[in-house]
C-alpha positions as CSV (number, residue, x, y, z in Angstrom):
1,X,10.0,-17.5,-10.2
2,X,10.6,-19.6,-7.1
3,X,12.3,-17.8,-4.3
4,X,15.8,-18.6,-3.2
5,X,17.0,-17.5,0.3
6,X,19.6,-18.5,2.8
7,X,18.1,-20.4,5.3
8,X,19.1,-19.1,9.0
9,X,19.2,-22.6,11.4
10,X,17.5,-24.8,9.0
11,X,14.1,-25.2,10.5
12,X,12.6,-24.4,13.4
13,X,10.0,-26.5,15.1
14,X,7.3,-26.3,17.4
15,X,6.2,-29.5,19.2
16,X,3.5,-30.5,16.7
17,X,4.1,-28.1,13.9
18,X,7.1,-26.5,11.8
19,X,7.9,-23.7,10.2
20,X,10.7,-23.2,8.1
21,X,12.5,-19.5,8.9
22,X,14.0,-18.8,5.6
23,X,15.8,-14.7,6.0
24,X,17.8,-13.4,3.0
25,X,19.7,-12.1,1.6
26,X,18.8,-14.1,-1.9
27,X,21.5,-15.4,-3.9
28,X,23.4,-13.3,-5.3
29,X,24.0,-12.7,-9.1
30,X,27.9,-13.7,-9.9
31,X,29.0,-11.3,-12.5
32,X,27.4,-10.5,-15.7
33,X,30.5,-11.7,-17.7
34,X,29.3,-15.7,-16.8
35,X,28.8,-17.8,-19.5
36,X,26.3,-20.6,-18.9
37,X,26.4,-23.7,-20.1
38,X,25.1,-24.2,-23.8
39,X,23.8,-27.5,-24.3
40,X,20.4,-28.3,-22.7
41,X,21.5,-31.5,-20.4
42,X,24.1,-29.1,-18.4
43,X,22.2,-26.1,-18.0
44,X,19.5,-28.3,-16.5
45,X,21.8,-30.0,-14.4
46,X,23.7,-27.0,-13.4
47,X,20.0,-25.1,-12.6
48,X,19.3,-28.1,-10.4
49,X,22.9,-28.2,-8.4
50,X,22.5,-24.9,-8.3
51,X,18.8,-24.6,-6.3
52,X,19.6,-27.6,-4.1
53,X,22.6,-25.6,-2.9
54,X,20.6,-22.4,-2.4
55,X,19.6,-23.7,1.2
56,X,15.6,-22.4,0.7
57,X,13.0,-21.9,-1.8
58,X,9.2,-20.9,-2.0
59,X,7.4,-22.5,-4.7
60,X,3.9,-21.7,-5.8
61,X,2.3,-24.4,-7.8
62,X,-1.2,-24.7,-9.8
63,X,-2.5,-27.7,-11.5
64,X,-6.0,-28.5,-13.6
65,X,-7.5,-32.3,-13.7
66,X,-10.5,-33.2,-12.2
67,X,-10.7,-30.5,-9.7
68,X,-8.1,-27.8,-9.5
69,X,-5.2,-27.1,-7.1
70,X,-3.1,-24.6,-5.8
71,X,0.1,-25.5,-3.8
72,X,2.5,-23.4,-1.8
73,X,5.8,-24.9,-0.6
74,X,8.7,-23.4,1.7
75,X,11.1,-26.1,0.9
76,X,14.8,-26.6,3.6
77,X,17.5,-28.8,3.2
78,X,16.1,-30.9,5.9
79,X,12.9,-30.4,5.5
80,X,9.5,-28.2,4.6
81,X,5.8,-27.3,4.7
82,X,2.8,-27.8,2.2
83,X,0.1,-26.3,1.8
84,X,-2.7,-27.7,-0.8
85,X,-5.9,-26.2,-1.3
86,X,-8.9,-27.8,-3.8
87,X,-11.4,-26.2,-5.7
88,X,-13.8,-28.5,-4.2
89,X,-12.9,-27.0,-0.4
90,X,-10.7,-29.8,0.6
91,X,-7.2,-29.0,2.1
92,X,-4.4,-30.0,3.2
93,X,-1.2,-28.8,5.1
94,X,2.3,-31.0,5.6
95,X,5.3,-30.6,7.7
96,X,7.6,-32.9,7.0
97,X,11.3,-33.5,9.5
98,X,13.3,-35.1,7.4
99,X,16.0,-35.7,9.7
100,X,14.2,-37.5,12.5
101,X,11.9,-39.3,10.0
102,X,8.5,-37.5,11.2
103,X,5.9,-35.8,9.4
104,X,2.9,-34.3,10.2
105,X,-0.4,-34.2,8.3
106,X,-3.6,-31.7,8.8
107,X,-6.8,-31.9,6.3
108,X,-10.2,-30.3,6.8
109,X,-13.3,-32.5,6.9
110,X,-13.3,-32.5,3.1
111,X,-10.1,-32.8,2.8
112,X,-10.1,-36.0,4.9
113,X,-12.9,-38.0,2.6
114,X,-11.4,-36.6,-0.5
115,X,-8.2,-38.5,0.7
116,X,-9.9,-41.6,1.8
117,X,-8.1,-41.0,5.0
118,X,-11.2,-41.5,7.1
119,X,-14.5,-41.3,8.1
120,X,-14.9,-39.8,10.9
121,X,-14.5,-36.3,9.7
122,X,-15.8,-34.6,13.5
123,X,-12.8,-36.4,15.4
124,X,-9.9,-35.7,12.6
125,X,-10.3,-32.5,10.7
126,X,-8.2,-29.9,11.3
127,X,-6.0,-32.0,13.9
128,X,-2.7,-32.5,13.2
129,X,-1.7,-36.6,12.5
130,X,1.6,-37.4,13.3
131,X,3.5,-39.9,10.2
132,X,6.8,-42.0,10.7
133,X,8.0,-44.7,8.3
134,X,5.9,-47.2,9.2
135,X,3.1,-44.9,7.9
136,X,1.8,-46.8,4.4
137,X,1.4,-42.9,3.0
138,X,5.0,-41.8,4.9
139,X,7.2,-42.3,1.8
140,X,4.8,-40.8,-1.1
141,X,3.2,-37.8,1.5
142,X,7.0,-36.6,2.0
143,X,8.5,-36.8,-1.2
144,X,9.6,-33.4,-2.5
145,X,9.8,-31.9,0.9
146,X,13.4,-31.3,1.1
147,X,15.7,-29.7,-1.7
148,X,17.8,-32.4,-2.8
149,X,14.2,-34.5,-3.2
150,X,12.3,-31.7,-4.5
151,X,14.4,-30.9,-7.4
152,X,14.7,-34.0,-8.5
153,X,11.1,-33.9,-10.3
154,X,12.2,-31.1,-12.3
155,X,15.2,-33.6,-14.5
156,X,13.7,-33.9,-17.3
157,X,14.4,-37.2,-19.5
158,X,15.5,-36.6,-22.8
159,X,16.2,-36.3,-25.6
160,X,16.5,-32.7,-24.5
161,X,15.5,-29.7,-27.0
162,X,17.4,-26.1,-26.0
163,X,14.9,-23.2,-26.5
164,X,16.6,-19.5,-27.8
165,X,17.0,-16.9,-25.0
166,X,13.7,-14.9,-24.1
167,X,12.9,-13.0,-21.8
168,X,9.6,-13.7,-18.9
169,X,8.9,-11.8,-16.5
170,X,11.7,-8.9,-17.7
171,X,14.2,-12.1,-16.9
172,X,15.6,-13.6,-19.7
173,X,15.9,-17.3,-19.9
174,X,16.3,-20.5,-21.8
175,X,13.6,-23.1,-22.4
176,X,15.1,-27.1,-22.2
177,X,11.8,-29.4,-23.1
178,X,11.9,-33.0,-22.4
179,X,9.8,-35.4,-20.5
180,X,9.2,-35.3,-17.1
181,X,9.5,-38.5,-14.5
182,X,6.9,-40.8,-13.5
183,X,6.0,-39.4,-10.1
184,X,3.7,-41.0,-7.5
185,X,0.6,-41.7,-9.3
186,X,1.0,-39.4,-12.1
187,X,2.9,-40.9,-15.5
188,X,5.6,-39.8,-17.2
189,X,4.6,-36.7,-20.0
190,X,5.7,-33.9,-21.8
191,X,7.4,-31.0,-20.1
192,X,9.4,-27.5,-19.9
193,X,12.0,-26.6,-17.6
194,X,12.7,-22.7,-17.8
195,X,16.2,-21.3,-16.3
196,X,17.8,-18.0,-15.9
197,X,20.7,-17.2,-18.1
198,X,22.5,-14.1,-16.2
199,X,23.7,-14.5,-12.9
200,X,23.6,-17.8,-10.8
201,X,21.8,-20.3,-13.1
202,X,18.4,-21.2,-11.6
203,X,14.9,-23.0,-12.5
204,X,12.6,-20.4,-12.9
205,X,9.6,-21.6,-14.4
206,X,8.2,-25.5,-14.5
207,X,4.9,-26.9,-17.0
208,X,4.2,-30.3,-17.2
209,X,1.6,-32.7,-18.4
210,X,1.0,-35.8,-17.0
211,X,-2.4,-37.7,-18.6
212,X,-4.9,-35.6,-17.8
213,X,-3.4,-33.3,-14.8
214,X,-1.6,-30.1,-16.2
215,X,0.9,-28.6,-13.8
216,X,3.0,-25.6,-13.5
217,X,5.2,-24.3,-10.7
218,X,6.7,-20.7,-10.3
């Protein structure tokens, strides 16, 4: 399950990196008499509104294609980092500043010709590159990197099916399956959003298939 925390002063930045200081307490569970919403589109929606509003959330994310991934995210209002690691060795870390339009970008050398970034591997890798708008990558590297954007991947388009209550993890929840957006590169495909039922209404587990990448974030 992602974690949601309060986030004390949004960010804090260093002059070429960030790290997002996110310090409980978690949200907290409004009482157990709450009845959440019973058809599929507004428990989704009200999941969504709901982790947007939380002010932080760590994400771990895994997906299988070509080569396979692992992604971590600590994810602001205003911003977040990235961290992507490749079976094959290649990485890549991302800090992106939402509010004053910067980001900034570090791959290792295999990272670097994995990306088609560049050549010249011995002057780049593991040096942090500085992105604004005018970047051609600025828009796509940065998507998802603050809540509001983030969570908008996880609306899935119907029609919508409404799973029975089960329980994952020793939380009970409620599968909605639908399809999930185009994104970037990746088409649109089949997917399942999993939210908790008691408490504050939250995504809790994500799996998606688009062509040949399968993906699923906690």
């Amino acid at each position: 399950m992602p974690s949601y925390t309060r986030v004390i002063q949004p960010s804090i930045w260093t002059t070429t990196i960030a790290v997002l200081v996110c310090l409980g307490p978690a949200l907290r569970a409004v009482a157990s008499t709450f009845t959440p919403p019973s058809t599929a589109a507004d428990l989704m929606n009200q999941a969504l509104r709901n982790a947007v509003a939380s002010g932080g959330v760590h994400e771990v994310a895994t997906g299988t294609s070509s080569t396979t991934f692992r992604m971590i995210n600590d994810i602001g209002p205003n911003g977040g980092r990235q961290l992507i690691t490749f079976s094959d060795g290649a990485t890549d870390s991302l800090i992106a500043l939402a509010t004053s339009n910067q980001a900034y970008q570090e791959f290792n050398a295999r990272g670097l010709t994995d990306y088609k970034v560049t050549t010249k591997t011995a002057a780049y890798a593991n040096k942090w590159l500085r992105e604004t708008p005018t970047t051609s990558s600025y828009v796509t590297d940065v998507f998802a990197t603050t809540l509001a954007s983030d969570f908008t991947q996880f609306k899935l388009l119907g029609p919508l099916t409404l799973g029975p209550v089960q329980t994952m993890n020793g939380v009970r929840v409620r599968s909605i399956r639908g399809t999930a957006p185009a994104i970037s590169m990746n088409p649109s495909g089949p997917a399942t959003l999993y939210v908790t039922i008691d408490g504050t209404v939250l995504p809790f587990t994500y799996h998606a298939k688009f062509g040949t990448l399968s993906f699923r974030e906690t």
